[in-house]
N, C-alpha and C positions, 0 to 999 in steps of 0.2 A: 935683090929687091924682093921684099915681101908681099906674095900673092893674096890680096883683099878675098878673104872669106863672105861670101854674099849670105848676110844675115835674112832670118824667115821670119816670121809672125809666130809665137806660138801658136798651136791649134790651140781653137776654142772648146770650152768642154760642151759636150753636148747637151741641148737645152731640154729642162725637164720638163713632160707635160704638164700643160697649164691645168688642173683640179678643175671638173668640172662646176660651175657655181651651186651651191647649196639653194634647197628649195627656199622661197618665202617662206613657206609655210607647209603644216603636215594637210596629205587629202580628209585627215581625221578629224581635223580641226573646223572643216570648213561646214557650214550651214546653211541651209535655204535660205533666198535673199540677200544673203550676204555679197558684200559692193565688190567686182576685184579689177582688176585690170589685167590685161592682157597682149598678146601679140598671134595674127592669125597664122598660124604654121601651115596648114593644107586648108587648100578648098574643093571639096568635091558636092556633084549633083545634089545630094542629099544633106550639106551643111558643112558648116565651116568646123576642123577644128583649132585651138587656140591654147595656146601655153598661158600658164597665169601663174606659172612658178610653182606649184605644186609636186612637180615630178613626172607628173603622168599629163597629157593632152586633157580639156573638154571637148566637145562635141555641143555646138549651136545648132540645131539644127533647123533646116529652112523656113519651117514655120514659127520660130522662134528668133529671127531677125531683124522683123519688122511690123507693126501693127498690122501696116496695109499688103494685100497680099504681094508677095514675091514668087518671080517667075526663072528667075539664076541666081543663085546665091552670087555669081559676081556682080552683078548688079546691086548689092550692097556692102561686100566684103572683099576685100583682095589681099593673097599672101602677102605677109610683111606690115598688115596694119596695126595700129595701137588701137587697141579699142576698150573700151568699158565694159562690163558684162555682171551680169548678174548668175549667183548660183540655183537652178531647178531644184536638180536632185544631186544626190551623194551618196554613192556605194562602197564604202574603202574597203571591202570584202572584194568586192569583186572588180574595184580599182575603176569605176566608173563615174566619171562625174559629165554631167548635162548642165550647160549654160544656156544662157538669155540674152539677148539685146533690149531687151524687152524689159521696163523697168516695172517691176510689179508690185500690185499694189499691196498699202501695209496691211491689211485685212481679207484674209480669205477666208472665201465660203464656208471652208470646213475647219475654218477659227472661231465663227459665230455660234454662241450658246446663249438660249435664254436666261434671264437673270444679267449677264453684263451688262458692264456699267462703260458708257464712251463719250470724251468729249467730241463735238462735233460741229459744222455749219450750216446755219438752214443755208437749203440753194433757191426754192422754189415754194412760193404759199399757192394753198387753191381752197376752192371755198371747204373741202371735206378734209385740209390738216396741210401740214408744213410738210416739208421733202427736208432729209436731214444727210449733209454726206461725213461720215465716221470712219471713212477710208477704204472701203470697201467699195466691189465695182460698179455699186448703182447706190444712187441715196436708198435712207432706210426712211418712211414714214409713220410719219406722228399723227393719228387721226385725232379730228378736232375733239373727241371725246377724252384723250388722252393726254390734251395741253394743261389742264387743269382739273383739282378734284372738284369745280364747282362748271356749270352750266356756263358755253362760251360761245359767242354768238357768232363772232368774225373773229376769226386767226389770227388776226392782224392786231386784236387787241392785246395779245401772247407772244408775238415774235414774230420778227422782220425779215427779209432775206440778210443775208451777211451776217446775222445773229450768233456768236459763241455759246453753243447749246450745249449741257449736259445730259445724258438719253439712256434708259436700259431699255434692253433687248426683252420684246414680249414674243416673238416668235421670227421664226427663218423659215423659207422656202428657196431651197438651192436651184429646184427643179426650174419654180417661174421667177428666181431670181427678183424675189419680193423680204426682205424685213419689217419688221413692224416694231415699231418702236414709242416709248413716253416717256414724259416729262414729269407728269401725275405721280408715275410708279415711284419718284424719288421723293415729292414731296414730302411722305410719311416720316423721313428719317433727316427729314431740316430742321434745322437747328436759328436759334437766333445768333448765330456765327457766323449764318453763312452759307450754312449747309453740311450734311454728313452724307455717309450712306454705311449701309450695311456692314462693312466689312471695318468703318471705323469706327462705329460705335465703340464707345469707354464698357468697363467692365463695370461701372455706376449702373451706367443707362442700360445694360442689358439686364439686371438687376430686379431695377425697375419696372421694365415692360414685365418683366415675368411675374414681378409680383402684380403690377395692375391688372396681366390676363389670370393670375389666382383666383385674387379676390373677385372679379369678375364673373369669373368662371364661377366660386364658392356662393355667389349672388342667384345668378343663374339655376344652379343644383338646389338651393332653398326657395327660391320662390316654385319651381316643380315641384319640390314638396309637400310645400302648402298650399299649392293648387291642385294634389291628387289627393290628399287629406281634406278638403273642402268639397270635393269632389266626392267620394268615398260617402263622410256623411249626411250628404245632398242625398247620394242613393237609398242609404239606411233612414232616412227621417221620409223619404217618398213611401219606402216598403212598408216601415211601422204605421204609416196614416190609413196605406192600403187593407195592412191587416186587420187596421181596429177597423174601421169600415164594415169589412166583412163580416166581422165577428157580430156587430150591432145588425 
């Protein structure tokens, strides 16, 4: 009788490490404001940090969680969450990046230059100009001087709250958190189109203004002329009457 050989299972080959997943994206790539998502890896006293696929952790940090103040970062964050975040800052030198909860606005302080041009929404009229918000952390104001190149009596007769307003920037104060801004300032460069401004004037129209400030100007430089030359012999015809005078 033929003794039954008790068959085995091959061994299995040994399984290969699973590759760790590939970044989203390079830390080099990334930019301030920029939208990402993420997952909260650690939470300590002083902020969360959180993977977002980059390679390397952010850093939220607890002032940066929430508008209203926060007293435990667990109180808005817990390891394991999915959350949204915005990027602060980026160092890929020194492999640091600083995130947000905190959805920030499109216009910062130290993006505002005089001379921009912004579209914008009045939020607020009062009797001395409109409140205009252009994305930045506080409206910028239009004084009633600067709604129109002509004398305006009530604001209201220039623009409404809810108004889509187009505005440059006459001056910034970061310190008291004040802009100043008009309406007036663009008129010069409207068009029966519509509207232009500076930067789209045609190579016609820049042309033309130069030549009208020329001859202008060439207008200007002769009539000083002729009024220092009219001038001149005003003096000499007063000296010659003085001297015949004397003479007699």
């Amino acid at each position: 009788m033929t003794e039954e050989v008790p068959t085995t299972a091959p061994e299995a080959a040994p399984a290969e490490a699973t590759p760790a997943p590939a970044p989203r994206t390079r830390l080099e790539d990334l930019q301030p404001k920029m939208k990402l998502t993420g997952k909260v890896k650690k939470v300590e006293l002083f902020g969360a940090f959180i993977d977002v696929g980059v390679g390397r952790d952010g850093l939220a940090h607890i002032s940066a969680l929430s508008t209203q103040r926060v007293n435990q970062v667990a109180d808005v964050v817990k390891e394991g969450d999915d959350v949204t975040v915005w990027v602060r800052k980026v160092d890929p030198k020194a492999g640091r990046l600083d995130l947000t909860l905190i959805e920030p606005m499109p216009v910062d302080w130290d993006e505002l230059k005089p001379k921009q041009i912004y579209n914008g929404k009045v939020t607020k009229l009062e009797k001395f100009g409109a409140f205009v918000d252009i994305g930045a952390e506080r409206p910028g104001l239009v004084h009633i001087s600067e709604l129109a190149s002509y004398r305006v009596e009530e604001v209201s007769e220039i623009v409404k709250v809810g108004d889509e307003v187009r505005v440059k920037v006459l001056s910034v104060d970061s310190r008291k958190k004040q802009i100043k801004l008009s309406l007036k300032a663009l008129e010069e460069f409207d068009t029966d189109d519509g509207g232009t401004d500076e930067e789209a004037l045609t190579a016609m129209q820049i042309a033309m203004q130069k030549a009208q400030a020329s001859q202008t100007g060439g207008r200007m430089r002769a009539d000083r002329r002729v009024n220092a030359q009219k001038a001149r012999q005003q003096q000499e015809d007063l000296l010659s009457r003085t001297l015949d005078n004397k003479r007699k």
